[in-house]
C-alpha positions in Angstrom: -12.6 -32.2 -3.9 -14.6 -34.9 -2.5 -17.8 -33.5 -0.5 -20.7 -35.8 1.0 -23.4 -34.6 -0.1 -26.1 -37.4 1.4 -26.2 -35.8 4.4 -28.9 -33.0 3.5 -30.4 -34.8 0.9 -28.1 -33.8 -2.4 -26.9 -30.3 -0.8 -24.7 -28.9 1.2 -24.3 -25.7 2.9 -21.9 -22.9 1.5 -20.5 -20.0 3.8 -19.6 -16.9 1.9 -16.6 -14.4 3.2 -15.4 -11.2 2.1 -11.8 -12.5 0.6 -10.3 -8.8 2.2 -12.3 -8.7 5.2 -13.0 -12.3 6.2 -16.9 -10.7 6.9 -19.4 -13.4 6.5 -21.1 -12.3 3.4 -23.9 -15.0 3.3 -25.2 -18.6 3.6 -26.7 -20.3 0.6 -26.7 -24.1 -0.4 -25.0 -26.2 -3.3 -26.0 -29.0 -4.9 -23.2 -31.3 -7.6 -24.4 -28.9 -10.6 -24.7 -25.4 -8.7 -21.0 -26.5 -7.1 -19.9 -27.5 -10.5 -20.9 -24.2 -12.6 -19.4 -22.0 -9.5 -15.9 -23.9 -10.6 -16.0 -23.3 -14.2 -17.8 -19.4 -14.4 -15.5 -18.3 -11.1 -18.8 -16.9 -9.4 -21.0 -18.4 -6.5 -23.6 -20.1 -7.8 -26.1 -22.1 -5.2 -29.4 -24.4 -5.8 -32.1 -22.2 -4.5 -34.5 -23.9 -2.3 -37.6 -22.2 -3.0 -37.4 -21.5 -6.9 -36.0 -25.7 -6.6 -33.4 -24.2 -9.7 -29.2 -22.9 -10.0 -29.6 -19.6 -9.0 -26.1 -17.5 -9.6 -25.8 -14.5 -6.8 -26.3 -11.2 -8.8 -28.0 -12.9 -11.6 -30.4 -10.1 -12.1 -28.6 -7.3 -10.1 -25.0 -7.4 -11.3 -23.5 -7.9 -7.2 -21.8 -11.2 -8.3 -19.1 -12.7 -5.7 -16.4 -13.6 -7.8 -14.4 -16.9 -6.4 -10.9 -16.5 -4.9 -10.8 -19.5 -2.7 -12.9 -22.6 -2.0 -12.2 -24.7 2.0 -13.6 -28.2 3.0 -14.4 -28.4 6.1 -12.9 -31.4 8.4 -16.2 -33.2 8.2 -16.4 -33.0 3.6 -19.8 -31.7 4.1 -20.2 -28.3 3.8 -18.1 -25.2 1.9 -16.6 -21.8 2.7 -15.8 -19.8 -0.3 -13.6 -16.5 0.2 -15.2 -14.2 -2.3 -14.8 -10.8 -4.5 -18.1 -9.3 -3.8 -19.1 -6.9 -6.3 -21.4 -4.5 -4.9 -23.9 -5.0 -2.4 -24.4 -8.7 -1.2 -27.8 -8.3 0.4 -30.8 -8.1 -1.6 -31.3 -5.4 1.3 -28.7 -3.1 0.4 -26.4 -4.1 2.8 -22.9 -5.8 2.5 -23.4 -8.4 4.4 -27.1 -10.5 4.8 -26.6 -10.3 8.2 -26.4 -6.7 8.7 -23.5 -4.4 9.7 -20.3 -5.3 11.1 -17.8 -3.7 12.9 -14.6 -4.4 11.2 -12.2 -2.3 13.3 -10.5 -5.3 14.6 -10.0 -6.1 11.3 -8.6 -3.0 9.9 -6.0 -3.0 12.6 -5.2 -6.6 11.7 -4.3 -5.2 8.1 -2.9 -2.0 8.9 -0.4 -4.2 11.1 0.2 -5.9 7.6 1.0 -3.0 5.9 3.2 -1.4 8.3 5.1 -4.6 8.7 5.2 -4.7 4.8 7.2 -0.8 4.8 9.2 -2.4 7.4 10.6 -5.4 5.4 9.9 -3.2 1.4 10.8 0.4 2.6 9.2 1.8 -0.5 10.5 5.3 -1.3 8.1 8.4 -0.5 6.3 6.4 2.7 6.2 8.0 6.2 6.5 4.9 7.3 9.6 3.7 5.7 10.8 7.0 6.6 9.7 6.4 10.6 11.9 3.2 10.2 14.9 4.2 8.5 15.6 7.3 11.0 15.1 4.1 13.2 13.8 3.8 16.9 15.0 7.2 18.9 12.9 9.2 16.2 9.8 6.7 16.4 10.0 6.7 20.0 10.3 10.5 19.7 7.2 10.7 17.5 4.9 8.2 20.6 5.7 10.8 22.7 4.6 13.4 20.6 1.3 12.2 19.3 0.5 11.3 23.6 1.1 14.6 25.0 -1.4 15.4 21.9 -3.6 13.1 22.9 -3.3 14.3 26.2 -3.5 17.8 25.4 -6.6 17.3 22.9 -8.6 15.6 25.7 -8.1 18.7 28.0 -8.6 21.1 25.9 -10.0 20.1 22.5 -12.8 18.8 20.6 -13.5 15.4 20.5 -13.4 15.1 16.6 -9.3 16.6 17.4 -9.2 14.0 19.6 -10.2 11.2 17.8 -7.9 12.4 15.4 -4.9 12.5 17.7 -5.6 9.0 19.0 -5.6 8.0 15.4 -2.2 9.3 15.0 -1.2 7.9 18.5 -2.2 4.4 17.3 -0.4 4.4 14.1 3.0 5.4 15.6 2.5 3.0 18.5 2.1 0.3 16.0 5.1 1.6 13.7 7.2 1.2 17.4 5.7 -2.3 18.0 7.0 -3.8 14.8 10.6 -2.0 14.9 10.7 -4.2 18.2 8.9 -7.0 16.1 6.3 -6.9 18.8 3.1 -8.1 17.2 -0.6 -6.7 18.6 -1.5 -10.2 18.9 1.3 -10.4 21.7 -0.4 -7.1 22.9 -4.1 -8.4 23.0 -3.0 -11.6 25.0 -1.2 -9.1 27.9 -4.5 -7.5 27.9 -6.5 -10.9 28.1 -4.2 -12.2 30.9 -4.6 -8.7 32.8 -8.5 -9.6 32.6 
C-alpha cells in the first residue's frame, strides 16, 4: 500500500466504520509505525497527537476495533478502515464519537439482503422462504392483509399496534418487491423523481 505521508507532516488521517453498519465510528491519525502495528496485531492502532506516542483504541478499556478491511483513498493520503468494534467506541459511552445515529436506512438496506438471500437459499423453516415458495398470489394476498391492518390499526388502535402493523406491512411489501426483483433503490429514486 503506498500512502504519502508528507502531506501532514509524517501522518495521515484514518476514518473508522462499523464493518456491519458502515457508521462512522471515529477519526484518529497514523503515522508508518502506528499503520504498521494495526497490520500485524489486526486492531486500530493510531499515533496520538497529544500523548506524541502509538496509542492502540481500547488499550486500557478492552473496546478494541478489530480490522476487517483497510481502503486508500484516490489521493494515497489518508485511510478508511471497516472495523469490528468491540464494545463502546467512544470514550463517552457511546458507539460512535460523534454521537447517535439513526441507522434505519441502514437496516432496511440489510433486511433487503436478507430477504433476497431466502429468495435465492430458501432455507427450510423461514416465513420467508415459505412467502416465496407459495409464490406471488399468496404474497400479494398477505400486502393486502397486513394494509387493511394498517388501515384498521390507525382507526381504531393504539399507536404501539400500529407501529407494529406497519412493521409487518413493510416486510411483506419488501418480500413482493424482490419476487418481482424490484429493488428499494428502484423505489427511493420514483420517490426522488416525484420530489
Amino acid at each position: 500500500m503506498k500512502l504519502n505521508f508528507e502531506k501532514m507532516g509524517g501522518l495521515i488521517p484514518v476514518v473508522v466504520q462499523d464493518v456491519d453498519t458502515c457508521e462512522v465510528l471515529m477519526v484518529g491519525f497514523m503515522n508508518r509505525e502506528s499503520l504498521e502495528r494495526t497490520f500485524k496485531e489486526q486492531r486500530v492502532t493510531f499515533y496520538s497527537r497529544t500523548k506524541q506516542r502509538l496509542w492502540q483504541k481500547g488499550e486500557t478499556s478492552g473496546n478494541f476495533l478489530e480490522v476487517v478491511e483497510v481502503k486508500l483513498d484516490c489521493d494515497e493520503d489518508s485511510l478508511l478502515i471497516l472495523a469490528k468494534p468491540m464494545g463502546f467506541t467512544c470514550h463517552m459511552g457511546e458507539r460512535s464519537c460523534f454521537g447517535k445515529i439513526d441507522l434505519g436506512a441502514w437496516f432496511l438496506v440489510k433486511l433487503e439482503q436478507l430477504i433476497y438471500s431466502r429468495k435465492k437459499e430458501r432455507p427450510s423453516g423461514s416465513y420467508t422462504t415459505f412467502l416465496f415458495d407459495e409464490g406471488l398470489d399468496q404474497i400479494v394476498s398477505k400486502v393486502r392483509e397486513e394494509a387493511e391492518e394498517v388501515a384498521m390499526a390507525a382507526e381504531q388502535e393504539t399507536d404501539e399496534r400500529l407501529i407494529e402493523e406497519s412493521a409487518d406491512l413493510l416486510f411483506h411489501l419488501m418480500v413482493l418487491l424482490a419476487e418481482k426483483e424490484i429493488t428499494l433503490g428502484e423505489v427511493i429514486e420514483c420517490l426522488k423523481r416525484r420530489n
